[in-house]
C-alpha positions in Angstrom: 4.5 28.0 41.8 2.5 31.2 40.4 -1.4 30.4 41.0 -1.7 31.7 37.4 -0.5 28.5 36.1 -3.6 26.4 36.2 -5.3 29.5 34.1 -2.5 30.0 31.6 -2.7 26.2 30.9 -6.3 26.2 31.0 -5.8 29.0 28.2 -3.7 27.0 26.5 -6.3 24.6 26.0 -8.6 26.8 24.0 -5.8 27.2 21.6 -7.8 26.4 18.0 -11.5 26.2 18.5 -11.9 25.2 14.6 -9.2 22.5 12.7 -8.3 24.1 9.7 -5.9 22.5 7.2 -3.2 24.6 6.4 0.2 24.1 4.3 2.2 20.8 4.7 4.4 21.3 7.6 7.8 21.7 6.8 10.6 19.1 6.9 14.6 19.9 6.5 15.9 19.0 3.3 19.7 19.5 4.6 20.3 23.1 3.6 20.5 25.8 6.1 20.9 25.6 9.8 20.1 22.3 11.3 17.3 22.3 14.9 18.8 21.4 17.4 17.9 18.0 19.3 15.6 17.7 22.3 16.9 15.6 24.1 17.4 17.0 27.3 14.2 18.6 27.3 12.4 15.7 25.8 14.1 12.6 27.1 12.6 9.8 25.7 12.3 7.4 28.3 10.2 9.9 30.8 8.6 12.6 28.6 4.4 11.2 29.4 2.8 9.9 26.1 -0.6 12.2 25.0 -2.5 9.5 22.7 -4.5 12.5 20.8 -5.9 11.0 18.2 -5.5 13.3 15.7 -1.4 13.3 16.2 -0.6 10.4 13.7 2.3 8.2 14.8 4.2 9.4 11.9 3.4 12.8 12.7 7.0 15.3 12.3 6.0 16.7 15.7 4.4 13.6 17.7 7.2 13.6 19.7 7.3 17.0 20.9 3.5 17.5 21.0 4.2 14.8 24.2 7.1 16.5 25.2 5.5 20.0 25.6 2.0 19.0 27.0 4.2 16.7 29.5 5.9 20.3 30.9 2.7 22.1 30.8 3.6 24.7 28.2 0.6 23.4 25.8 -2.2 21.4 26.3 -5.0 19.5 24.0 -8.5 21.1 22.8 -9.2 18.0 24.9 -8.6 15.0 25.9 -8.7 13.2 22.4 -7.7 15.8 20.0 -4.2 18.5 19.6 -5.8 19.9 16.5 -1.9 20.2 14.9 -2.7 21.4 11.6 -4.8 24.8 13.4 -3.2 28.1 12.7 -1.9 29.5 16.4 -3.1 32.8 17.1 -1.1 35.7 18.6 -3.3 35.8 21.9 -2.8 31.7 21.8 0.9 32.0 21.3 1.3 34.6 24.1 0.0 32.2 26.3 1.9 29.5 25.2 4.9 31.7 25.6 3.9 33.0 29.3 3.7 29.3 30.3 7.1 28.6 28.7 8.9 30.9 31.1 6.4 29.9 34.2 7.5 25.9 33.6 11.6 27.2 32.9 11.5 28.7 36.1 11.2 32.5 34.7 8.5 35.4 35.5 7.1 38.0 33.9 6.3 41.5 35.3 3.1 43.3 36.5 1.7 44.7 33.9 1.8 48.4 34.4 -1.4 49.2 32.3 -4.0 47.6 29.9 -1.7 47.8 26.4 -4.1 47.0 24.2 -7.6 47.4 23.4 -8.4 44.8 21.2 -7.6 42.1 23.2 -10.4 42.9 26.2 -12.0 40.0 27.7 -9.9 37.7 26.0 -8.7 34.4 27.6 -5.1 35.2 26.6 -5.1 39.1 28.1 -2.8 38.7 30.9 -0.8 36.8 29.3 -0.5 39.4 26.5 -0.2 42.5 29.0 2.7 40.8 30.6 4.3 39.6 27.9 4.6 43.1 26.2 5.4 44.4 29.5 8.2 42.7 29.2 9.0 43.5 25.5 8.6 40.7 24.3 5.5 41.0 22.2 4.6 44.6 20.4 1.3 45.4 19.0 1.0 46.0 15.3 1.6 49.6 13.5 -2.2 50.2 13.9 -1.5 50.3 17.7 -3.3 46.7 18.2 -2.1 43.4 19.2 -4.6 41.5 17.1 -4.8 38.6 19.2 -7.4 36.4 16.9 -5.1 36.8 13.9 -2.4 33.8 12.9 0.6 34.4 14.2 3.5 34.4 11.4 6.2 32.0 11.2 8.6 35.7 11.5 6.8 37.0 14.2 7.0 33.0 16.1 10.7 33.6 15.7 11.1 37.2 17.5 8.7 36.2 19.7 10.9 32.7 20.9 14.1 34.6 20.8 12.5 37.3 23.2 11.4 35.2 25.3 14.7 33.0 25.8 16.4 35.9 26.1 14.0 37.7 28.9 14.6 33.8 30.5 18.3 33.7 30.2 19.4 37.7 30.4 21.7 37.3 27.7 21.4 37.7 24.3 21.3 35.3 21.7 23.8 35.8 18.6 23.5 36.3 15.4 25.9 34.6 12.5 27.9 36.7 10.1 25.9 36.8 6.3 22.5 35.7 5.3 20.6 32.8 6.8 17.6 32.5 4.4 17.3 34.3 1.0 13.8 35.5 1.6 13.9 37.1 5.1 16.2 40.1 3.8 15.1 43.4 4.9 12.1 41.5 7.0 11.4 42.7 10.5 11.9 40.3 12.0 15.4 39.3 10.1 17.4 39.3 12.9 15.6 37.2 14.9 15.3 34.7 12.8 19.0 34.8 12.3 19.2 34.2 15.8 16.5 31.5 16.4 17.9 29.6 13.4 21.7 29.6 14.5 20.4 28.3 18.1 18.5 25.7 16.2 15.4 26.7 17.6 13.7 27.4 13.8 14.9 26.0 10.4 13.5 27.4 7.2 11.0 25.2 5.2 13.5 23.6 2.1 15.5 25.4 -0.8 17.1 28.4 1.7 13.9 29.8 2.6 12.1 30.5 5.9 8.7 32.1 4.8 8.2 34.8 7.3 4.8 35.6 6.3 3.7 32.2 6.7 0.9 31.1 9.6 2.3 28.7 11.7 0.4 25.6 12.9 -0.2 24.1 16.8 2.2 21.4 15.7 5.0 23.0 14.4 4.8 25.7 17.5 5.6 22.5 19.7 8.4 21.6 17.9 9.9 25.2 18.4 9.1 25.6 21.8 10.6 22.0 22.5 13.6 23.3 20.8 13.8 26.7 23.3 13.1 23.9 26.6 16.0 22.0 25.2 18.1 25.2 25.0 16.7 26.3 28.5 18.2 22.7 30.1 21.1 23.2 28.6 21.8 26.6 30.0 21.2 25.0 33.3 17.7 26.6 33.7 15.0 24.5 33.7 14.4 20.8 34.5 11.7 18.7 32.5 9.5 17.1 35.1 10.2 15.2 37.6 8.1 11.6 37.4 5.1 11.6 39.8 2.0 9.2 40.4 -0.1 8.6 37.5 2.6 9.1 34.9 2.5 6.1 32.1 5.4 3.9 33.5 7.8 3.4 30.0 9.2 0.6 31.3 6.1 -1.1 30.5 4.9 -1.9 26.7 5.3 0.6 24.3 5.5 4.1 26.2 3.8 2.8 29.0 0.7 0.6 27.2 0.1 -2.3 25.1 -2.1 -3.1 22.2 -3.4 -6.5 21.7 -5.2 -7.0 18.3 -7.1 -9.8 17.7 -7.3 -9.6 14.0 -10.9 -8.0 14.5 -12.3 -4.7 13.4 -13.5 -4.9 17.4 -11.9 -6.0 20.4 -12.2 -4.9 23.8 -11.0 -6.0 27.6 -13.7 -6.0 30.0 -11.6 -7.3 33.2 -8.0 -7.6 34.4 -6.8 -10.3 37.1 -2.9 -10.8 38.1 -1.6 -13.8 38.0 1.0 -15.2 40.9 3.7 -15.1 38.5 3.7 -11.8 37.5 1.9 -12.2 34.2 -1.2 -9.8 33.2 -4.3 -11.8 31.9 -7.0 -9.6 30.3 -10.6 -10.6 29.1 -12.8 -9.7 27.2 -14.9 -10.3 23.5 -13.6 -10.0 19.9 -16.0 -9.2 16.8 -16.0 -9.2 13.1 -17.3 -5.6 12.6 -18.3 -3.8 15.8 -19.5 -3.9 19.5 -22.7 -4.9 18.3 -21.7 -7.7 15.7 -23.6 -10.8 16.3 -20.6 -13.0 15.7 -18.4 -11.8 18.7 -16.6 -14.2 20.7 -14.7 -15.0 24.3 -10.9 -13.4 23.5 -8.3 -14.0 26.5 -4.5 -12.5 26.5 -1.5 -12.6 28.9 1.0 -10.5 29.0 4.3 -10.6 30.7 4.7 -8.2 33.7 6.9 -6.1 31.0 3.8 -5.9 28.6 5.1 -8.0 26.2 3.0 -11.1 24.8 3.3 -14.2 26.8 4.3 -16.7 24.1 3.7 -19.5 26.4 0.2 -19.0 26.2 -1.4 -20.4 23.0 1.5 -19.6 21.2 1.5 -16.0 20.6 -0.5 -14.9 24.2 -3.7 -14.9 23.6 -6.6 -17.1 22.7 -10.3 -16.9 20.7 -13.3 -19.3 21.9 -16.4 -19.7 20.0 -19.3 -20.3 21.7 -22.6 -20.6 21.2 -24.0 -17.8 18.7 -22.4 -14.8 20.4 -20.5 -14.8 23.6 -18.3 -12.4 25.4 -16.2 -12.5 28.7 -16.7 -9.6 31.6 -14.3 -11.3 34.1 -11.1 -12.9 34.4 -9.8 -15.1 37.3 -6.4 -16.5 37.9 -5.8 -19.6 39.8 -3.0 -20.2 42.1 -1.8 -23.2 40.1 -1.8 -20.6 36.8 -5.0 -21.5 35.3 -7.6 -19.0 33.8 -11.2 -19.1 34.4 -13.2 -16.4 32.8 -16.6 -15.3 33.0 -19.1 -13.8 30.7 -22.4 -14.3 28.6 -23.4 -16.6 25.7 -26.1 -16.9 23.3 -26.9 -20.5 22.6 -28.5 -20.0 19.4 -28.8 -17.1 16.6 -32.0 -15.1 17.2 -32.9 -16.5 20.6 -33.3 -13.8 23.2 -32.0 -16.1 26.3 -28.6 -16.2 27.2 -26.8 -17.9 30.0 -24.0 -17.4 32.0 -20.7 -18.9 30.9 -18.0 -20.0 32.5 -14.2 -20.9 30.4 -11.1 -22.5 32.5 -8.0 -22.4 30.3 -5.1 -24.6 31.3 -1.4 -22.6 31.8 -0.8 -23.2 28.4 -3.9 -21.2 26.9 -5.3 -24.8 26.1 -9.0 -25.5 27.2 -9.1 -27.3 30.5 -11.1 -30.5 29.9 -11.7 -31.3 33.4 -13.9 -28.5 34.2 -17.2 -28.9 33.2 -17.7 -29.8 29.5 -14.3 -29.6 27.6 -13.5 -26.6 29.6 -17.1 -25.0 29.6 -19.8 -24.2 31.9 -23.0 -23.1 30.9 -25.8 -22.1 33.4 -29.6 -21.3 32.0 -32.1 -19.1 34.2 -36.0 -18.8 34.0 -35.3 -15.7 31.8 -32.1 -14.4 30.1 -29.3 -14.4 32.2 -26.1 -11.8 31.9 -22.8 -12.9 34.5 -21.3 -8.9 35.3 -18.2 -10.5 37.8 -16.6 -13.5 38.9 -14.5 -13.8 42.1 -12.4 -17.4 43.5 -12.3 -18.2 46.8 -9.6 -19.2 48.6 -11.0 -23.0 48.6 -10.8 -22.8 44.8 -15.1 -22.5 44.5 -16.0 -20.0 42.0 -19.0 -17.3 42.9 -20.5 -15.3 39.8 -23.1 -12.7 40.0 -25.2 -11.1 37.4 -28.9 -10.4 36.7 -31.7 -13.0 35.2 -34.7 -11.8 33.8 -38.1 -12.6 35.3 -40.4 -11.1 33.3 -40.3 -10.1 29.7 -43.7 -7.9 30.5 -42.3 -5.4 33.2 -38.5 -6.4 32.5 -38.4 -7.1 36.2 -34.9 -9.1 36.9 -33.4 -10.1 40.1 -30.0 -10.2 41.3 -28.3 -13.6 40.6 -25.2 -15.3 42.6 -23.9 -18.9 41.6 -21.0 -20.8 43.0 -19.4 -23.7 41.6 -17.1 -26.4 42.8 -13.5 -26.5 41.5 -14.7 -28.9 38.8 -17.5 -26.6 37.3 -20.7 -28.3 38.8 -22.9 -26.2 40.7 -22.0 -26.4 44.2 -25.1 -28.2 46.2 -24.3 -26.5 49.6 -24.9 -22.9 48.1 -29.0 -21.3 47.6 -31.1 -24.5 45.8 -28.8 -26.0 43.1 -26.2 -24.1 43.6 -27.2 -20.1 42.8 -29.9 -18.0 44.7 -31.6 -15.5 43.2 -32.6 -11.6 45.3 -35.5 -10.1 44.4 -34.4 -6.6 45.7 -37.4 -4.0 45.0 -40.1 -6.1 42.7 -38.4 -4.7 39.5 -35.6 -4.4 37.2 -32.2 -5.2 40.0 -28.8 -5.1 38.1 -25.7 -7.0 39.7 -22.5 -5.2 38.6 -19.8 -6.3 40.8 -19.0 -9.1 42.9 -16.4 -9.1 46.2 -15.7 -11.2 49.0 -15.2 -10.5 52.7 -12.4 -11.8 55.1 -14.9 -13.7 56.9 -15.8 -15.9 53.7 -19.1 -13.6 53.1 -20.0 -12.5 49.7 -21.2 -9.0 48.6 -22.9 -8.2 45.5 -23.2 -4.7 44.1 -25.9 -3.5 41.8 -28.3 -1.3 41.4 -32.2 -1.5 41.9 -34.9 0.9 40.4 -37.5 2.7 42.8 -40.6 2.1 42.9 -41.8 5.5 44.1 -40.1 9.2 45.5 -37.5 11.7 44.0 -35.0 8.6 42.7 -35.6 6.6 40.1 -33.1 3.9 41.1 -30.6 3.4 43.9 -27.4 1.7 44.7 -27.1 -1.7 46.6 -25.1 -4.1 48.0 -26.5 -7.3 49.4 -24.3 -9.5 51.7 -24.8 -13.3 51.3 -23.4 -16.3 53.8 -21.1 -18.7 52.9 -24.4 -21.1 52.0 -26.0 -18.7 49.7 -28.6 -17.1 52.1 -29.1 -13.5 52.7 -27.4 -12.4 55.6 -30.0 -10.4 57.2 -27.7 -8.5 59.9 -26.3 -7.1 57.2 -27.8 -3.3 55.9 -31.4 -3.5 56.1 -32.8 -7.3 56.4 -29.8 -7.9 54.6 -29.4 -5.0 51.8 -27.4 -1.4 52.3 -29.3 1.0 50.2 -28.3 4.6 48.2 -29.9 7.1 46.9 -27.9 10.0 45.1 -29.4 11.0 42.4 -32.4 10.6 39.7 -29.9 7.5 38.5 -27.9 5.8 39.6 -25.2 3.1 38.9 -23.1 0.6 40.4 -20.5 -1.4 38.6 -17.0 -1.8 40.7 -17.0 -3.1 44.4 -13.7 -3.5 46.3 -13.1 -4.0 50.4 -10.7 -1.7 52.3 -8.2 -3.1 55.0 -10.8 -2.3 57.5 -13.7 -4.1 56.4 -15.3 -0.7 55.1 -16.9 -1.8 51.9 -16.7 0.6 48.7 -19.1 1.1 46.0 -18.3 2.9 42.2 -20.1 3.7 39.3 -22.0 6.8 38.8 -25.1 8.9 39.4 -26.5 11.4 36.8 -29.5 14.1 37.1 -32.9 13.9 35.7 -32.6 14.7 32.2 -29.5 12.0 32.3 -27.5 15.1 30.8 -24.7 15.0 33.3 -23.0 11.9 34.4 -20.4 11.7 37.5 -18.0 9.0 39.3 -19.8 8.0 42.2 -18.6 6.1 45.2 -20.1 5.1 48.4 -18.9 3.6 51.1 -20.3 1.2 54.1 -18.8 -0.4 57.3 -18.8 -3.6 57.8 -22.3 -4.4 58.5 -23.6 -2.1 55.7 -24.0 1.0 57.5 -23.1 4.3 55.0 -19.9 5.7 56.7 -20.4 9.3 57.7 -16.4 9.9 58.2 -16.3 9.3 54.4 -16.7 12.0 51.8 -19.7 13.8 52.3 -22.2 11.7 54.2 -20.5 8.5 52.9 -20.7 9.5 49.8 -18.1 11.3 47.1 -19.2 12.7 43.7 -16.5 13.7 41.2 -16.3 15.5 38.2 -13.5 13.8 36.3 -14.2 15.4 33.0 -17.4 16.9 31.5 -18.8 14.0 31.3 -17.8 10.3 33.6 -18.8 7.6 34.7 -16.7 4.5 37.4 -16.6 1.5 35.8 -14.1 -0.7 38.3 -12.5 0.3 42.0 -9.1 -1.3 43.3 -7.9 -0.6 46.8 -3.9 0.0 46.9 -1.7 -1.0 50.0 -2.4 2.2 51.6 -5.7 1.5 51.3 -6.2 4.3 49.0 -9.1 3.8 46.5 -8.1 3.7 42.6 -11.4 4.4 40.0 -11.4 4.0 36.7 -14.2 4.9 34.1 -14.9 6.7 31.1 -14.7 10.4 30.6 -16.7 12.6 28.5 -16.6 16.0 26.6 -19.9 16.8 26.2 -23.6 14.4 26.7 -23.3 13.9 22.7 -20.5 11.2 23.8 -17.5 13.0 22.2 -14.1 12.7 23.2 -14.5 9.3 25.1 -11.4 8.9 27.6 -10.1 6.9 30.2 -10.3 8.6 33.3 -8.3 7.3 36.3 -9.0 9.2 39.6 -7.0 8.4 42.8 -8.7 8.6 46.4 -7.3 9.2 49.5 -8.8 6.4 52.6 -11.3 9.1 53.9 -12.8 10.4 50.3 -10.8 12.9 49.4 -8.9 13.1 46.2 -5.2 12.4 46.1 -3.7 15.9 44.6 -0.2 13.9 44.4 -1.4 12.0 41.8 -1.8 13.0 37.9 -3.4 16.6 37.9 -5.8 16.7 41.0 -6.2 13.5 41.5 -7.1 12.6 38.2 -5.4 11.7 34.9 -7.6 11.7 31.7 -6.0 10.0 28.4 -7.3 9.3 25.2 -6.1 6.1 24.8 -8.5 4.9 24.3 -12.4 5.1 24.8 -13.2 3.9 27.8 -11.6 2.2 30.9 -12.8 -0.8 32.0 -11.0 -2.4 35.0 -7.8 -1.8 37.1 -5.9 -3.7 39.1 -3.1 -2.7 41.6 0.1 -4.5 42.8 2.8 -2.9 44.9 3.6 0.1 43.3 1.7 -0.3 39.9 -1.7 0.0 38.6 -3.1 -1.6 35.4 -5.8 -0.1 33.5 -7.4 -2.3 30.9 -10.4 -1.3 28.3 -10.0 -0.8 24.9 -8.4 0.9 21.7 -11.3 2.7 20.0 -10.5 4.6 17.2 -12.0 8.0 16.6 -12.1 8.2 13.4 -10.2 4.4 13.0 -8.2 6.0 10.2 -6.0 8.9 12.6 -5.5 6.6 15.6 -1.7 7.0 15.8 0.7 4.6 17.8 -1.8 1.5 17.9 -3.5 -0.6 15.6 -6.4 1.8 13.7 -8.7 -1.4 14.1 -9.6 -2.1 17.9 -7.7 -3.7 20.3 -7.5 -4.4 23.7 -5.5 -2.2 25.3 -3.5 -2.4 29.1 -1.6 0.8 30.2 0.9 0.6 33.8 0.6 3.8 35.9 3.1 4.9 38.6 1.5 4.7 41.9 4.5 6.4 43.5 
């Protein structure tokens, strides 16, 4: 394929830099020629979802906006907003043009000389030059091209028919008598004959086609999915073949599935998968937002298809009130099919302490009221106490880790792992009473993640602030016998340490086939101004692996702005990140971001674009899971603004998408 493609799509990108609102878009009343379908372009079943949110569900052109950004011809002004209702420009349409003959298989000549002057420096100049060096653009009778000026719904019609016909080598034809009443004598008359009788363009109601019209991003991808459909059919040009990363549609609704909780805010903090095939997310529901006081533990399961489990609780999924607030960060699936999640709760309105909390649900959805209190488990520390990850051993003994304040002065807190007995009571052979508590660097330590070794050994991941030198904190991971002590062969005394950066974090933990041991989350720079997925990875014994990235150690730019918020390893031990992505450090455009690794580091270009596939689906991405050949990503729905979300519930919802991995 021509290198020039990544730039022309790039280009593409910058294709309205301000929404403006322009006329209604138009909609066929039944007179005049009819567009023609799209569905051999567009098929349905394969054509990748976008999720802008600015593309209403309802939208006219929804489905084409997908079906054009799927080829490649168009592309977002990012990853959260199409801007449909901006006027297209005549250097914006040239590219979009230049990458509809790239994708259909076509070319376009040299260009012989700079033809215009006007258009210098411009993003869209090559495409332009080529373009008219192939006749099918023509500057204006003032000997410019005028590339910043709206292109016309007259000119969008030569223009398509030009470009089909430079594509196909055979002209288009024109019916016998008029086709609209108002493009008599036009220049571009003919044309729009043409486009019309191919069913490319139809006119706007009552027999008219306003020529002189500006033409919007939306409507522009409903005519160009109209010339792909007419390319197919010729027998030139094939939409895109599936590849890793795609949505799978086989799963939920175009590849995802929403599950509202009747809320204004929901959101899935962990997935686990159950033996049976079934998909159980976790997570909290509120009244009002993130930061409502009243928010509660909220638990759903899914069939593998993404449709509700009715089994559980009735409709697939469940609400527990406890305490004054309370939330869950992890889910756990037992082999017999019950749920234990866990997550954070605040005894008692206005009291700063809060404990960890552990929930087993029965198959059914039911609270289980032979673990611990009616189902609960509550665990109080010398300070408050936040539970980040829960694993279950293969003895059925439950290990969480999180962080407990120690001093309200400094804000010093230390690293926290408790395990449990299969009942809910503490387990007496693990640390004193059950838990042991690291004191990694004598101030604030986070735990984010929690995995266990072949060998029955525990590792925590977290970060730890720096006392003193050019970082300000650094990532960890502290290995812990089956008993609860620190194993001190592991690292140093026990502890691997990282520095990267000014900052770090560390919030997903996962072990490879080898024992390797991998670290994600993210590292910024001084000013916190730029944020990047970060993972680093150790041997066995904690040692940073040298073969790995670059010095153990790989950085990635997922989007302006990203962060790793879980890590899953797949069967061919590649490493699968997920996180939130970023347009700028004023947190706009929040994203998923889903980057595949290859075992040494090293991004997997067979998968999405890159390695990487960004979607505004919703905000941010907070766990994944893999089996066999798919990958579930789980987070949340978060409108932006609630009232143009299109395809989900405008209130928030949690929110699990499938991904091919193959």
């Amino acid at each position: 394929m021509p290198s020039r493609i990544p730039a022309l799509v790039a280009a593409a990108a910058l294709v309205a830099s301000v929404l403006t609102t322009g006329p209604a878009a138009a909609t066929h009343d039944g007179s005049g020629p009819h567009p023609r379908a799209t569905d051999d372009s567009c098929p349905a079943a394969r054509v990748q979802p976008t999720f802008f949110g600015d593309v209403a569900a309802a939208s006219t052109h929804r489905s084409s906006i997908d079906c054009v950004v799927w080829w490649g011809v168009a592309a977002g002004r990012s990853a959260s907003q199409y801007a449909p209702l901006a006027d297209v420009s005549r250097g914006q349409m040239a590219t979009l043009l230049a990458n509809l003959l790239t994708r259909t298989g076509g070319d376009l000549p040299a260009p012989t000389k700079d033809h215009f002057d006007d258009d210098d420096g411009s993003v869209h100049e090559d495409s332009i030059n080529r373009l008219a060096e192939a006749g099918i653009v023509a500057g204006r009778t003032d000997g410019t091209y005028g590339h910043r000026s709206p292109v016309e719904r007259g000119a969008m019609a030569a223009f398509l028919v030009r470009t089909y016909e430079h594509r196909s080598g055979a002209a288009l034809q024109r019916p016998t008598g008029r086709t609209f009443a108002d493009t008599a004598g036009t220049t571009h008359e003919v044309s729009i004959d043409k486009a019309a009788a191919a069913g490319i363009a139809a006119g706007i109601g009552g027999g008219a086609f306003a020529p002189r019209r500006p033409v919007q991003r939306g409507q522009v991808a409903s005519f160009l999915a109209r010339v792909l459909d007419l390319a197919v059919e010729a027998g030139f040009g094939q939409p895109p073949a599936a590849r890793p990363g795609d949505f799978d549609p086989a799963f939920g609704d175009r590849g995802a599935t929403a599950v509202p909780f009747g809320s204004a805010y929901a959101e899935a903090q962990d997935v686990a998968l159950a033996p049976d095939g079934t998909i159980v997310l976790a997570g909290r529901s509120s009244g009002d937002d993130d930061q409502d006081p009243t928010a509660h533990v909220a638990v759903a399961r899914l069939r593998a298809d993404g449709t509700p489990d009715l089994s559980f609780s009735g409709d697939g999924r469940v609400t527990t009130v406890v305490g004054s607030t309370s939330g869950a960060d992890a889910v756990v699936v037992q082999p017999d099919g019950k749920v234990v999640v866990g997550g954070t709760v605040q005894p008692v309105v206005g009291d700063l302490d809060t404990d960890f909390l552990l929930i087993r649900y029965d198959a059914d959805g039911s609270l289980d009221p032979t673990f611990g209190r009616g189902g609960i488990v509550t665990s109080s520390f010398r300070g408050p106490g936040h539970l980040s990850d829960l694993v279950l051993q293969p003895d059925g003994r439950l290990v969480a880790g999180g962080t407990a304040l120690v001093d309200r002065g400094t804000i010093a807190s230390d690293l926290v792992v408790a395990r449990y007995l299969p009942d809910g009571s503490p387990d007496p052979a693990f640390g004193v009473d059950g838990r042991t508590e690291v004191d990694v660097r004598g101030g604030p330590d986070h735990l984010g993640a929690l995995a266990l070794q072949p060998d029955g050994t525990i590792l925590a991941a977290g970060t730890s602030d720096v006392p003193s030198g050019p970082s300000e904190s650094e990532v960890t991971v502290v290995r812990f016998r089956s008993d609860g002590g620190v194993d001190r062969s592991f690292g140093q005394d026990g502890v691997a340490r990282t520095e990267t950066g000014p900052f770090e974090s560390a919030q997903g933990i996962a072990v490879q086939s080898d024992g390797s041991i991998v670290v994600a989350g993210s590292n910024s720079d001084a000013g916190r101004t730029v944020r990047r997925m970060l993972l680093v990875r150790y041997d066995a014994t904690g040692v940073l692996d040298p073969s790995f990235g670059s010095g153990g150690v790989v950085v990635t730019q997922a989007a302006p702005q990203s962060e790793a918020t879980d890590v899953a390893v797949d069967p061919q031990d590649r490493l699968v990140v997920v996180g939130l992505g970023l347009d700028d450090a004023n947190e706009s455009g929040k994203s998923w971001v889903v980057v595949r690794h290859l075992p040494d580091g090293g991004r997997d270009s067979s998968f999405g674009e890159g390695g990487v596939v960004r979607s505004s689906i919703g905000r941010k991405a907070n766990a994944v899971a893999v089996r066999g050949g798919d990958i579930l990503v789980a987070g949340c729905d978060c409108p932006f603004p609630p009232s143009s979300r299109g395809g989900f519930e405008s209130r928030s919802s949690f929110v699990v998408a499938r991904l091919r991995s193959a």
